[in-house]
N, C-alpha and C positions, 0 to 999 in steps of 0.2 A: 386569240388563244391565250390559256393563260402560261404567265411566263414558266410555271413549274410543268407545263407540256414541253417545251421547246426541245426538249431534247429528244422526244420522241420522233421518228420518221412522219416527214409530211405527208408523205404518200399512202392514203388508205390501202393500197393493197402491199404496198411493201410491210404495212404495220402487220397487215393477216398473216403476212408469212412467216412474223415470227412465232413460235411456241411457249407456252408460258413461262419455261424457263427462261427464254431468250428477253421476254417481256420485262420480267422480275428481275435480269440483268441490269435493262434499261434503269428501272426503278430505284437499281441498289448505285448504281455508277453515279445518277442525276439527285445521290441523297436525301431519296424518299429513305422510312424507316420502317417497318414492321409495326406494325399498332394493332393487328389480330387476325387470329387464324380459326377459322371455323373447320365444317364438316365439309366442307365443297370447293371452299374458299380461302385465300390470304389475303388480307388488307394492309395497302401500306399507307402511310402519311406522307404530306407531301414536305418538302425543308421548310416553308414557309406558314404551316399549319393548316393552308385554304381547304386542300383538298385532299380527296383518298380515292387509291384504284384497287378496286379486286381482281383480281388475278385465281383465274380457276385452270386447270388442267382439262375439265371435260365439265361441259355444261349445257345441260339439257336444256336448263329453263329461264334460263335469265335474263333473255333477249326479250320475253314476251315482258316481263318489267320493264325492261329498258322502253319498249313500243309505248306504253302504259304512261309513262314521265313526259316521252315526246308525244304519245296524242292530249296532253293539258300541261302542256307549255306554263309558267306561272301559277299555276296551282298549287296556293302555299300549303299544302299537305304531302307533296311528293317533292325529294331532290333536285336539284337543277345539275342536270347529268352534263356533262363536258365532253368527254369522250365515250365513244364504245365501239370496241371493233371484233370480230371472231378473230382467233389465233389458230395458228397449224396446229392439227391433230383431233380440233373437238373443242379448246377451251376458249376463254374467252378475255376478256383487258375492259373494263369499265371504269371511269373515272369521273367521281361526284365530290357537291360542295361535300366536307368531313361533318362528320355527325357523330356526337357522343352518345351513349345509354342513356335512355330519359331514364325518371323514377316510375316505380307502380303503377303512382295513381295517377301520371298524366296518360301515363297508356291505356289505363280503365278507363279514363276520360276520354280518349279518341276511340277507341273499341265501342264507346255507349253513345257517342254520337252516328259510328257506323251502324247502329242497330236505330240508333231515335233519331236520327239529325231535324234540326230547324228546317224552316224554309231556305233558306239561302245558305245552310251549313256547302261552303266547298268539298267535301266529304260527300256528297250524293253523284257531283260528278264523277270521281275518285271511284266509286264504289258501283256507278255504274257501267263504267267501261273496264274496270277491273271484271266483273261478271259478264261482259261479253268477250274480253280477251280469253276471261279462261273456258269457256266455250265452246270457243273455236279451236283451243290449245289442247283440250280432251280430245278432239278430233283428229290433231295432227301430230302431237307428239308422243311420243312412248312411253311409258311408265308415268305418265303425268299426273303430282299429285295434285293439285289444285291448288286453290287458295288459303294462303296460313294467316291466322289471324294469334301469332304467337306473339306476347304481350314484348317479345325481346325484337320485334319488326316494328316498332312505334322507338324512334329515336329523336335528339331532338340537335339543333342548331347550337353552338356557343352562346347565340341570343337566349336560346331557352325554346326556343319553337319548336314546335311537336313535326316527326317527318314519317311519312309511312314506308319502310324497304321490303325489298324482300316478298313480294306479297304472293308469288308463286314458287312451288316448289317440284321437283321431279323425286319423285319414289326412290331414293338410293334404299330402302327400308326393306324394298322389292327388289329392284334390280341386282344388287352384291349376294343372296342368299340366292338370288335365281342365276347369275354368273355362275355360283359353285354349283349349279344344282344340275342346271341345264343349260353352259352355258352356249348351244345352238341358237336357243329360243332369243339370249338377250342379244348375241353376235347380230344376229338376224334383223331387231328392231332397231339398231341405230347403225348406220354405211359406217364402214373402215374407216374413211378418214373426219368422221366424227367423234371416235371411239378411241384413237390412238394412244391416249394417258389416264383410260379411265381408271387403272390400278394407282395413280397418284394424286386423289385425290386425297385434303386432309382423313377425313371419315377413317380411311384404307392406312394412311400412314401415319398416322398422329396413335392409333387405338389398336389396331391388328398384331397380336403375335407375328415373327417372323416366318413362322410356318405358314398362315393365313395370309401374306403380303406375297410368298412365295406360290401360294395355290391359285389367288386373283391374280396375280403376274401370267400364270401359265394358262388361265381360263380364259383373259382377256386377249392372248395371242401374243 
């Protein structure tokens, strides 16, 4: 383990029971920092620069990436994940090597080997079990958008090496408008205790009027 884990509980199931607050606790106490906040997501840094954990509140899709990293083990096109565990309520705790924004054009450049790859491009493995995870993942999970080939999921190493993240996504685009709309229908597609903080995600809290944060608070339960 690496040493910027140790402060984490050893115990895979003691770790689930924390909630991503409790997680983000962990993180801020063991002098990880904040280093970005998405729509789904918080990222932190680890003290020592190695590594980064996202931290989500409710997380449809993220496991099936995570499955996707551990079925090609060393496959220098995807992260070398460290930790990942579900957390109380729905969210999630992942922890990978840290990776900065590539530029444009290495990400044009890995986007046009997933369309052209060589023979021995490691990108065909990459891309072909990416297309049978999300496959199966239309099948089982809810609002599932599929696969994102958005030019800002090709990231790259302090080396410079190109890393693919991110490569599935769930419908928040769908699910927050159908929340207000009808929210039976969404209550319905994910169990209570998957759903617990889905009003905290950033998307909801970072961008929402306070009237809007107060109507998904009361929709979600």
């Amino acid at each position: 383990m690496s040493d910027a884990l140790r402060g984490f509980p050893s115990d895979p199931a003691a770790l689930a029971e924390l909630n991503h607050r409790e997680a983000a606790g962990w993180l801020l106490a063991d002098g990880w920092n904040v280093c970005g906040v998405g729509d789904w997501a918080t990222v932190w840094r680890s003290p020592d620069g190695e590594l980064a954990a996202r931290v989500s509140p409710f997380e449809p899709a993220y496991a099936v990436f995570v499955s996707l990293c551990r079925s090609l083990p060393g496959n220098p096109l995807l992260p070398r994940i460290e930790l990942d565990s579900p957390l109380e309520g729905g969210g999630r705790l992942s922890v990978m090597e840290f990776l900065a924004p590539s530029d444009a054009d290495q990400a044009a450049s890995v986007w046009k080997r997933w369309d052209e790859p060589e023979a021995d491009d490691p990108v065909i493995a990459v891309r072909r079990e990416a297309e049978r995870l999300n496959k199966e993942a239309a099948q089982a999970i809810p609002y599932w958008g599929g696969l994102d080939r958005n030019p800002s999921n090709v990231m790259a190493t302090p080396a410079g090496e190109p890393r693919l993240v991110d490569l599935f996504y769930a419908d928040g685009l769908a699910i927050y408008p159908d929340l207000l709309a009808d929210p039976a229908k969404v209550l319905a597609s994910f169990p209570a205790e998957l759903r617990r903080y889905m009003a905290e995600i950033g998307a909801v809290t970072r961008l929402s009027s306070p009237t809007e944060i107060a109507a998904i608070r009361t929709a979600a339960g």
